[in-house]
GUTI-877858 format. One record per residue: residue in one letter; residue number from 1; z, x, y of N, C-alpha, C in turn. Coordinates in nm, 3 decimals, decimal comma. Example, Ala and Ser with C-alpha at 12.3 -4.5 7.8 and 13.67 -1.06 7.14 Angstrom:
<atoms>
[A 1 [0,780 1,319 -0,569] [0,780 1,230 -0,450] [0,780 1,320 -0,330]]
[S 2 [0,708 1,285 -0,225] [0,714 1,367 -0,106] [0,787 1,290 0,003]]
</atoms>
This chain:
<atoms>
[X 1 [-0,846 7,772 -5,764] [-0,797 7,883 -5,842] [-0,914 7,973 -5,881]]
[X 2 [-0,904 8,090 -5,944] [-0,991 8,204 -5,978] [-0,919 8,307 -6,094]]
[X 3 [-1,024 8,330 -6,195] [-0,968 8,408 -6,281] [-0,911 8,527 -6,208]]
[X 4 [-1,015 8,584 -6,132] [-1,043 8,698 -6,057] [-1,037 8,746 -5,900]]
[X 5 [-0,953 8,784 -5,827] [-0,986 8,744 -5,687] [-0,958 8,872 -5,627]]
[X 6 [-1,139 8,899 -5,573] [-1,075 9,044 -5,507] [-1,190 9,045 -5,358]]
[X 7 [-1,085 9,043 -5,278] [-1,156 8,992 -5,116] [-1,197 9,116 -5,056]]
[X 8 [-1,218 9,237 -5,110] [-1,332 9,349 -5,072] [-1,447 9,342 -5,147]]
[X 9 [-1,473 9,224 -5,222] [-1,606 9,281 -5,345] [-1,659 9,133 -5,234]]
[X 10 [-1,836 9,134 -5,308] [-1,917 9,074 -5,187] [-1,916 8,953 -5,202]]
[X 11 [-1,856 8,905 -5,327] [-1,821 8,757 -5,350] [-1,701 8,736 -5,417]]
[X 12 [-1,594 8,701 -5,340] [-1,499 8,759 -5,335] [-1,422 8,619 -5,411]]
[X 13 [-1,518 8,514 -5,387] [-1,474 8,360 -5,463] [-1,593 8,378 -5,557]]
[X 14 [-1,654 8,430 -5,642] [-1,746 8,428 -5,729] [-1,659 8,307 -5,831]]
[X 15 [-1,569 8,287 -5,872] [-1,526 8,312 -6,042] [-1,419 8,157 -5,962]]
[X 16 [-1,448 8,112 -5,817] [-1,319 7,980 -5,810] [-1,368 7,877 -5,866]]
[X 17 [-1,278 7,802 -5,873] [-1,279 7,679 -5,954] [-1,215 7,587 -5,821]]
[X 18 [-1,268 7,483 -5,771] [-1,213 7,402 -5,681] [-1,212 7,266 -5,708]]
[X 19 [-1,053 7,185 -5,669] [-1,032 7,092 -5,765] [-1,006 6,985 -5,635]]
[X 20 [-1,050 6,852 -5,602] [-1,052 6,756 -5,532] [-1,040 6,633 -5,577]]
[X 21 [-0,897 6,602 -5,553] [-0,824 6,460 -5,634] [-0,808 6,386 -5,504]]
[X 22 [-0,804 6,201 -5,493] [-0,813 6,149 -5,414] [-0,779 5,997 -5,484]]
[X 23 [-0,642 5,972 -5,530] [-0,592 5,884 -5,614] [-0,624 5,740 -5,564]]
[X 24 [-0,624 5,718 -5,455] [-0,649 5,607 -5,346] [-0,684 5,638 -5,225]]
[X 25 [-0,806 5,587 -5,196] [-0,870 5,582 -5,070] [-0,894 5,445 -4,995]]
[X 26 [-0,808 5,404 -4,898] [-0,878 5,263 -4,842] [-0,971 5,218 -4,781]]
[X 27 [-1,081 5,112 -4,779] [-1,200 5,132 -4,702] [-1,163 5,003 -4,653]]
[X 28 [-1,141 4,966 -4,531] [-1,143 4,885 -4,435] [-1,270 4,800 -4,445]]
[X 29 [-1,373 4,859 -4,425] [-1,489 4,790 -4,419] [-1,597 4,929 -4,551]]
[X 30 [-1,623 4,829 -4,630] [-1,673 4,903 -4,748] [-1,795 4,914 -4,709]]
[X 31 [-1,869 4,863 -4,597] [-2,018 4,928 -4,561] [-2,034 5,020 -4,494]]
[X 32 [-1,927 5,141 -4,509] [-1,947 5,260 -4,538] [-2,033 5,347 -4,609]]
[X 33 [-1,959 5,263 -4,747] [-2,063 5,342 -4,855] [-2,209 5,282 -4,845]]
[X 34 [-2,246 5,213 -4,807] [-2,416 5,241 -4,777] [-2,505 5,363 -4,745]]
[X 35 [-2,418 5,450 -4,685] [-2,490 5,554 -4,624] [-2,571 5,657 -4,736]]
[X 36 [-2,425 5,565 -4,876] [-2,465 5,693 -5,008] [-2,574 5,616 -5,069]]
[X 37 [-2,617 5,488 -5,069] [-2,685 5,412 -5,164] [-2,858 5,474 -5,124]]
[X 38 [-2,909 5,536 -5,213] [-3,064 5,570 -5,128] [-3,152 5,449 -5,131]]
[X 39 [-3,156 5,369 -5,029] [-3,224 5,295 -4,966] [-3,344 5,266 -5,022]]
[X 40 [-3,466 5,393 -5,023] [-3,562 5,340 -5,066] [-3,575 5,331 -5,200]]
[X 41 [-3,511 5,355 -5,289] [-3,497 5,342 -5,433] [-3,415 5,275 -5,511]]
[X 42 [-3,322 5,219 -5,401] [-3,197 5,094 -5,456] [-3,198 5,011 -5,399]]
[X 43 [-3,241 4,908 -5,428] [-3,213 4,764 -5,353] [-3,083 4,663 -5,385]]
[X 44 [-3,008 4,743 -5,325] [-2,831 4,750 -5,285] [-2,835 4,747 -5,139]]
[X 45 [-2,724 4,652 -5,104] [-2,674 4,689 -5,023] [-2,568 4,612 -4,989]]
[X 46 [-2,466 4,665 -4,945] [-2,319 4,599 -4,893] [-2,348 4,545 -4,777]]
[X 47 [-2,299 4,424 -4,757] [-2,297 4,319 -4,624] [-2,167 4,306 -4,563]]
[X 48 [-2,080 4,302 -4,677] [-1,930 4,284 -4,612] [-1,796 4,277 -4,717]]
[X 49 [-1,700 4,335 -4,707] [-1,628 4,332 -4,780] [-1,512 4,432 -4,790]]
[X 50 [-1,429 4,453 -4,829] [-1,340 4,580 -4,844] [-1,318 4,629 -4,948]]
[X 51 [-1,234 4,743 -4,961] [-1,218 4,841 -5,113] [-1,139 4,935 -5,098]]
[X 52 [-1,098 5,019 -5,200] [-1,010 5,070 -5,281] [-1,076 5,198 -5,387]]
[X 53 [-1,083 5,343 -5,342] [-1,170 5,394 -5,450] [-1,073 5,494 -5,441]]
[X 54 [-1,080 5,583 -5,612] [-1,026 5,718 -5,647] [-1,104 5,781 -5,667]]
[X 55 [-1,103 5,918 -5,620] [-1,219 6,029 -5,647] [-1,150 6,140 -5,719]]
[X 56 [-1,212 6,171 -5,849] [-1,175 6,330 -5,889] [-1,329 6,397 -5,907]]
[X 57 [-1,307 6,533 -5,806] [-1,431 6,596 -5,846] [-1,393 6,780 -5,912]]
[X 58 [-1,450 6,851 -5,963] [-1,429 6,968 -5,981] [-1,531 7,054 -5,964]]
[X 59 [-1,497 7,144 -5,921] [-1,680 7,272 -5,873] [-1,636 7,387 -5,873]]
[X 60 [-1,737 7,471 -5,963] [-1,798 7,572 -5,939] [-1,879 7,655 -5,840]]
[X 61 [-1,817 7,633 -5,739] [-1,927 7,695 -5,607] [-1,998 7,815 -5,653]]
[X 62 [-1,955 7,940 -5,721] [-2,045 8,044 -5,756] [-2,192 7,983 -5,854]]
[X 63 [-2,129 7,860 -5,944] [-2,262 7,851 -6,054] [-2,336 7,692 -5,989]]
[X 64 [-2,311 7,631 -5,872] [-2,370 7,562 -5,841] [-2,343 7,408 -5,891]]
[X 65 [-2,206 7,459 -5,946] [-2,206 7,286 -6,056] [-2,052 7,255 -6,018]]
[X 66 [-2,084 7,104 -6,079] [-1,999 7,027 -6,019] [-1,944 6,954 -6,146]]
[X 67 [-1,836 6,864 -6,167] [-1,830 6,700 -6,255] [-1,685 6,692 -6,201]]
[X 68 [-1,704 6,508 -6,264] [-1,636 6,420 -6,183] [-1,606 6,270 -6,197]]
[X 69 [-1,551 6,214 -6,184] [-1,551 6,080 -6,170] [-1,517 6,004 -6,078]]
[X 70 [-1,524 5,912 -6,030] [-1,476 5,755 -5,929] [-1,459 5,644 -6,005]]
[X 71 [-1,431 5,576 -5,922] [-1,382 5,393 -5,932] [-1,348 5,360 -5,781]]
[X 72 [-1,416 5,225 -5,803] [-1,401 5,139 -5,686] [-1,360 5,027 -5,727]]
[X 73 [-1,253 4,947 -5,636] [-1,197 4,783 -5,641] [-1,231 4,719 -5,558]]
[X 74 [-1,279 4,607 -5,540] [-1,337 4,543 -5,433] [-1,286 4,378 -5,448]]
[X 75 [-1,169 4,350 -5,385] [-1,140 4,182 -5,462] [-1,234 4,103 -5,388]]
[X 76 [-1,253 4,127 -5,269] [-1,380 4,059 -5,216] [-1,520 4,101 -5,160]]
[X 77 [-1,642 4,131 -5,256] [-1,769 4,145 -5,191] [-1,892 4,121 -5,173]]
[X 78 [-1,914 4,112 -5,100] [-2,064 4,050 -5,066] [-2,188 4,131 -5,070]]
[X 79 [-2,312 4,116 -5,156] [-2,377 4,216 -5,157] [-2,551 4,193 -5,150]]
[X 80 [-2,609 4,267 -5,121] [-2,793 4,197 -5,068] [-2,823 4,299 -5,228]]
[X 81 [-2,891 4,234 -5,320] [-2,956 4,279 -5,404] [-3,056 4,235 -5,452]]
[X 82 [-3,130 4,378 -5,372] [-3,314 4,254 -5,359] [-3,318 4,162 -5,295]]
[X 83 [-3,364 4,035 -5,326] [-3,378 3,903 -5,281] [-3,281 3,850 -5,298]]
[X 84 [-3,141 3,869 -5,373] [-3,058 3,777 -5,386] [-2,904 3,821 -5,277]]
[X 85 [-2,826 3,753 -5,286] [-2,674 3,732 -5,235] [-2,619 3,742 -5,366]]
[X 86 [-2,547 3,820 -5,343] [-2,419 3,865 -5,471] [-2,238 3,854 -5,448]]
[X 87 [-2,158 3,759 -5,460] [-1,998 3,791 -5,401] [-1,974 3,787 -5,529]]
[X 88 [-1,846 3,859 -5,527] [-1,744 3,831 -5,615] [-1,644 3,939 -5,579]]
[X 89 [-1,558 3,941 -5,743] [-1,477 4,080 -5,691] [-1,498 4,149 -5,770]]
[X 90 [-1,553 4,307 -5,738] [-1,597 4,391 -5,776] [-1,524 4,511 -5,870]]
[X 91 [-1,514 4,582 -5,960] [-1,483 4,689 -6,001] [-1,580 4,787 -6,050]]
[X 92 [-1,606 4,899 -6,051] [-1,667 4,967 -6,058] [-1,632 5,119 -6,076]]
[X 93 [-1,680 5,215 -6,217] [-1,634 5,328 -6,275] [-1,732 5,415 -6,341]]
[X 94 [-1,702 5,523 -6,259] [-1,868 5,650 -6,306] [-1,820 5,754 -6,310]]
[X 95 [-1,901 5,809 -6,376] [-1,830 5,972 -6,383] [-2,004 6,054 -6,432]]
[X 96 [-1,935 6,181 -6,436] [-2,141 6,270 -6,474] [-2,023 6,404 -6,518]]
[X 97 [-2,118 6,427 -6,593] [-2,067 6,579 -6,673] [-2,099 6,677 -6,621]]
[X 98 [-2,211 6,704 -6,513] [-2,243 6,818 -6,465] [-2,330 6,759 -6,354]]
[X 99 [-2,310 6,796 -6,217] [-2,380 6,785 -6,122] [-2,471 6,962 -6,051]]
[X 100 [-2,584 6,947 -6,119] [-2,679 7,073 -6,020] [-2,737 7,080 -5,896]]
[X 101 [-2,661 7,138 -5,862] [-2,686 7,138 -5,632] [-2,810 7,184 -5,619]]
[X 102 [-2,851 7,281 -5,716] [-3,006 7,354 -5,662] [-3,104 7,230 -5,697]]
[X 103 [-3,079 7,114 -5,788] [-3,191 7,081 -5,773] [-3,151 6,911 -5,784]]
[X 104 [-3,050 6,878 -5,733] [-3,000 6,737 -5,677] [-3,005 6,632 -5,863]]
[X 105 [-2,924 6,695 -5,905] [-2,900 6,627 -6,041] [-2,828 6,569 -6,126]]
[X 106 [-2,791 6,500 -6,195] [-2,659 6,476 -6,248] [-2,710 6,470 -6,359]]
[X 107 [-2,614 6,517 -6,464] [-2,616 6,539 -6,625] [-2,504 6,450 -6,711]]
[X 108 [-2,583 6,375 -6,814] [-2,405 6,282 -6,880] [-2,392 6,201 -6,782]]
[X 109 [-2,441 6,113 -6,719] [-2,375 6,007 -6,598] [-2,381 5,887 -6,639]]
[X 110 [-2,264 5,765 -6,652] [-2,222 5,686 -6,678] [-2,141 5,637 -6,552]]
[X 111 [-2,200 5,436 -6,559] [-2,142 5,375 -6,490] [-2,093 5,234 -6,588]]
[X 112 [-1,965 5,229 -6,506] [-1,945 5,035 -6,580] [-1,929 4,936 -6,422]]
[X 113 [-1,973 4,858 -6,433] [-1,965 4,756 -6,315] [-1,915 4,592 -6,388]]
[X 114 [-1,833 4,577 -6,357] [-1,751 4,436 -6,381] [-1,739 4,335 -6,266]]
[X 115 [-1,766 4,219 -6,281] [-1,748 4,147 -6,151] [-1,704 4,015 -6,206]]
[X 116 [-1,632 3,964 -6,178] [-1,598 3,874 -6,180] [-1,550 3,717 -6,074]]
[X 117 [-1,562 3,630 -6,105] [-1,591 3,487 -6,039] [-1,700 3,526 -5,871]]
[X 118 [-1,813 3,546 -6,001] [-1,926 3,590 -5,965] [-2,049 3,453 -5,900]]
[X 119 [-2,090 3,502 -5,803] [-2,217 3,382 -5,727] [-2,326 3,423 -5,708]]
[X 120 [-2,405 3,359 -5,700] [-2,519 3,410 -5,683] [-2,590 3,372 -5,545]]
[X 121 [-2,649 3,382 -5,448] [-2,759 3,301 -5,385] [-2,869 3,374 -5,356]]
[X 122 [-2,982 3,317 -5,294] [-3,117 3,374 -5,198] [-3,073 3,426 -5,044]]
[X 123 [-3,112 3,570 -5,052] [-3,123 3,608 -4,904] [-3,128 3,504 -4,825]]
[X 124 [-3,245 3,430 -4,831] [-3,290 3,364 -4,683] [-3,192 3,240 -4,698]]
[X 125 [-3,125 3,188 -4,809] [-2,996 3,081 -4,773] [-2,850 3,123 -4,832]]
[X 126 [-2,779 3,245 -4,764] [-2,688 3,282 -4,833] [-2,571 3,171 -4,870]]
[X 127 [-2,581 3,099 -4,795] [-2,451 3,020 -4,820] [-2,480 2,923 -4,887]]
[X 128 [-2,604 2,889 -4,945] [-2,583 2,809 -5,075] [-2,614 2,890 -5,183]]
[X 129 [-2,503 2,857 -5,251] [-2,481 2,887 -5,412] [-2,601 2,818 -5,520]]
[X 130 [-2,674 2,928 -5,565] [-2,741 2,899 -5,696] [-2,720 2,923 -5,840]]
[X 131 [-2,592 2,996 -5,846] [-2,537 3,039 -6,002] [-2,414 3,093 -5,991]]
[X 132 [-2,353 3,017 -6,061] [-2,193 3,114 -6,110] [-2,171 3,180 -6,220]]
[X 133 [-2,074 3,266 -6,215] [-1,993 3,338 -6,355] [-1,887 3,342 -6,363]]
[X 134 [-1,871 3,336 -6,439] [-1,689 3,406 -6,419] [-1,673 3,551 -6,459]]
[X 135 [-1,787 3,592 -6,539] [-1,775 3,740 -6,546] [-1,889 3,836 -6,584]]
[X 136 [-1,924 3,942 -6,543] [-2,041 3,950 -6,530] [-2,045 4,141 -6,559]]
[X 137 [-2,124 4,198 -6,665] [-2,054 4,358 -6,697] [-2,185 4,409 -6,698]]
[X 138 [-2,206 4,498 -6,645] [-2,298 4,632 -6,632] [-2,282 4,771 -6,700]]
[X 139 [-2,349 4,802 -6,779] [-2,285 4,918 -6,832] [-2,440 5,024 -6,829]]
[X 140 [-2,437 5,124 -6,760] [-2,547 5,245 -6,783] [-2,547 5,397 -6,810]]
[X 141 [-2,635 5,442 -6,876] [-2,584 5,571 -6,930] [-2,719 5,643 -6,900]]
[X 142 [-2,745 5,776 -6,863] [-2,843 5,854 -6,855] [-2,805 6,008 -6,889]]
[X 143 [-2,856 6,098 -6,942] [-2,916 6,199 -6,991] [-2,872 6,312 -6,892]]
[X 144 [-2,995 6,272 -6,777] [-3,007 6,324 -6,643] [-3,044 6,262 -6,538]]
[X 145 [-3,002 6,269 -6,424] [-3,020 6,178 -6,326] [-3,056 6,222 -6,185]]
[X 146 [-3,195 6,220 -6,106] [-3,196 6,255 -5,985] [-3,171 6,147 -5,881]]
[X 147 [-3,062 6,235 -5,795] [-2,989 6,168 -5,683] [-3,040 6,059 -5,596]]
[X 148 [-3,241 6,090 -5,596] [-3,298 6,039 -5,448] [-3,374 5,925 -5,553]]
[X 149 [-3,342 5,909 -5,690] [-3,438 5,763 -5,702] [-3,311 5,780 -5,851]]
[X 150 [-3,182 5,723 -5,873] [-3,127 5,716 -6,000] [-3,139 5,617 -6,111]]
[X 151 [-3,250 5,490 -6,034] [-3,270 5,428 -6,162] [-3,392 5,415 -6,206]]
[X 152 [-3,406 5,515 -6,189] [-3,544 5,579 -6,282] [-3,535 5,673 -6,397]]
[X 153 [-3,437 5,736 -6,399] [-3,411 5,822 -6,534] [-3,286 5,719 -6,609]]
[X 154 [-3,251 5,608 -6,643] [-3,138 5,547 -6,745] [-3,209 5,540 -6,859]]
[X 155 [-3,127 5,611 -6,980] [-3,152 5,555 -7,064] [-3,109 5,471 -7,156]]
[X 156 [-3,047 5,418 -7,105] [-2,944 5,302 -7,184] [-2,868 5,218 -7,095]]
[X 157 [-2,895 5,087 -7,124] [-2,889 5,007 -7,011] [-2,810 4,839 -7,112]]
[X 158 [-2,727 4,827 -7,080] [-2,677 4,677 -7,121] [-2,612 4,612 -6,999]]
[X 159 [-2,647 4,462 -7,050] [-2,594 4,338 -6,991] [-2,545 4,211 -7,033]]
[X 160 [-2,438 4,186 -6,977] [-2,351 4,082 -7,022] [-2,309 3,959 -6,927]]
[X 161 [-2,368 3,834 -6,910] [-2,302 3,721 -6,858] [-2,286 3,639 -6,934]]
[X 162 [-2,147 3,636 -7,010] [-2,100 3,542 -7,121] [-2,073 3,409 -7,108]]
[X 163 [-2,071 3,383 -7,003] [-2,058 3,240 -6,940] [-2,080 3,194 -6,803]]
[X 164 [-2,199 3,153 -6,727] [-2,265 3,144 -6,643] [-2,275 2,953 -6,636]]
[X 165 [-2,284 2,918 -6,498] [-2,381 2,778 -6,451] [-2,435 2,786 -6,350]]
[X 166 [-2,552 2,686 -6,339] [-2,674 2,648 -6,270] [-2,609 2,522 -6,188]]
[X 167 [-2,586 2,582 -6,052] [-2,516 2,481 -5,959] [-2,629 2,390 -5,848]]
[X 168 [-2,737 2,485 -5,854] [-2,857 2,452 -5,759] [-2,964 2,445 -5,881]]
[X 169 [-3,009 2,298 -5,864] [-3,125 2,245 -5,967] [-3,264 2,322 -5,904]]
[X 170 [-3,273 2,378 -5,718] [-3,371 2,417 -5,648] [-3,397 2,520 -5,759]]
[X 171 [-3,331 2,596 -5,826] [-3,362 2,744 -5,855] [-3,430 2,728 -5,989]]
[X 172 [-3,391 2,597 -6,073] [-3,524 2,615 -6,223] [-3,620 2,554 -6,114]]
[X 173 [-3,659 2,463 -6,027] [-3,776 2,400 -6,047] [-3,862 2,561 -5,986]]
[X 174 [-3,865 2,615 -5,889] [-3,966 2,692 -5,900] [-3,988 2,797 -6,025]]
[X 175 [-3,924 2,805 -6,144] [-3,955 2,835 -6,275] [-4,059 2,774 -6,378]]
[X 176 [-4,013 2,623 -6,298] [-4,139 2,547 -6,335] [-4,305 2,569 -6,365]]
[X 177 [-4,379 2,556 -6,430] [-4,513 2,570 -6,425] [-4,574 2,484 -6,317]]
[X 178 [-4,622 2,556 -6,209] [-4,704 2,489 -6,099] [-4,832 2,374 -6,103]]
[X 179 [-4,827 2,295 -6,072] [-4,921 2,165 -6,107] [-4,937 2,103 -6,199]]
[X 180 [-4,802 2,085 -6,250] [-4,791 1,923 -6,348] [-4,635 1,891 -6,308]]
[X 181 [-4,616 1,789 -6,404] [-4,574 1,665 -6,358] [-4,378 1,710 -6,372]]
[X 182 [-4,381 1,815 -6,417] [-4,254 1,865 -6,512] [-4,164 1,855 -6,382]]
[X 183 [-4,001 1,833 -6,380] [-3,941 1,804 -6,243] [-3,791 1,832 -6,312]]
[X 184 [-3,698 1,862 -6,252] [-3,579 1,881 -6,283] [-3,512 1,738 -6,164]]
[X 185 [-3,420 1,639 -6,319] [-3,364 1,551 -6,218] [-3,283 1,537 -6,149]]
[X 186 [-3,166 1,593 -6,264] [-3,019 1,570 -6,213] [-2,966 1,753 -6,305]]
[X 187 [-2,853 1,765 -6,243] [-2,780 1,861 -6,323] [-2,613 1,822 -6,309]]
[X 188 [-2,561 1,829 -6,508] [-2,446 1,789 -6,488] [-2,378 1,883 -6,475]]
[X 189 [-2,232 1,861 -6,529] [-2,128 2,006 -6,563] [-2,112 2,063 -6,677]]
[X 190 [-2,252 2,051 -6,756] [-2,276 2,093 -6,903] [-2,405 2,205 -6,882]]
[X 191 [-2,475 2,205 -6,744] [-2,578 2,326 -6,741] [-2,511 2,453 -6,704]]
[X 192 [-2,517 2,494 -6,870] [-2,457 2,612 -6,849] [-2,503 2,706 -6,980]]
[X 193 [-2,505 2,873 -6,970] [-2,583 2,942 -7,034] [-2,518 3,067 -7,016]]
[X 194 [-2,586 3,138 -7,140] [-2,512 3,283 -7,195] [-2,647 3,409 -7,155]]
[X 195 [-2,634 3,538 -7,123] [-2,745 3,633 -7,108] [-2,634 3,744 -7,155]]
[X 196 [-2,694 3,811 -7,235] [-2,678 3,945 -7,269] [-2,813 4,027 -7,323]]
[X 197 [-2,839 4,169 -7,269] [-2,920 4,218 -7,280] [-2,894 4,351 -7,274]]
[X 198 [-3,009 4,454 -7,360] [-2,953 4,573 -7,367] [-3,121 4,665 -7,377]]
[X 199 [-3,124 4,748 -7,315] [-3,233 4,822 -7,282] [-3,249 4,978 -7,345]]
</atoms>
């Protein structure tokens, strides 16, 4: 739409407003979205899994700006973060108050990430399990945000695993202090632990 629309003057969409809704989108294979994750500044990445995302965006093409939000569902995914293996099932919800094209930015940007009956493992042995959750919440907020490195400008950062266990005893002993006698023996169905943190 446009307050104003007159297709002899030299910008003839100066004044549109363009509106892009996308209630459900199916992703067959969700390592798609990799292409958006910038690589050298996120150590993310999707391995396998499928999804479910809604997109609303709105723009200003004459003033260069944009805002918007998404969400993604993921009941099953698998994910390389950093050194570790990540599954569970995923949800995920962001939005930014103002996106600037001239200089690759986002303004007001907020994400929540929820996961639940959550695992953990090491790259190099994905298929053994070193930690569970049952639920696991991400929440981040920034100011302003550039596109090609975004977790470098957050300023507000919390974390929540309210109920977690230690299924692989391998993963305290190298926590261990190196060269003494200290050893992890056995682990029952009582090693189990809380993390919340907020930045």
């Amino acid at each position: 739409d446009a307050r104003a629309l007159d297709l002899a003057a030299d910008e003839p969409f100066a004044d549109a407003h363009v509106v892009f809704d996308a209630p459900r989108v199916d992703l067959a294979n969700a390592r798609i979205l990799n292409r958006y994750i910038p690589a050298a500044t996120t150590p993310v990445e999707i391995v396998e899994g499928s999804a479910h995302a809604a997109v609303h965006v709105e723009a200003w093409p004459h003033d260069h700006h944009a805002a918007g939000y998404a969400s993604l569902e993921a009941p099953s995914l698998d994910l390389r973060v950093a050194k570790m293996r990540m599954r569970g099932a995923f949800g995920v919800n962001g939005s930014f108050g103002a996106s600037r094209w001239d200089d690759k930015t986002l303004e007001d940007a907020r994400a929540h990430l929820h996961v639940s009956h959550v695992s953990f493992a090491s790259s190099r042995t994905p298929d053994r399990t070193m930690l569970t959750a049952t639920d696991l919440a991400l929440d981040l907020r920034a100011k302003r945000v550039a596109l090609d490195d975004p977790l470098r400008d957050i300023d507000d950062a919390s974390f929540d695993m309210p109920a977690a266990k230690i299924v692989d005893r391998g993963m305290l002993r190298q926590y261990l202090p190196r060269g003494n006698k200290l050893s992890v023996a056995s682990l029952g169905d009582q090693t189990a632990f809380a993390v919340t943190g907020h930045l």
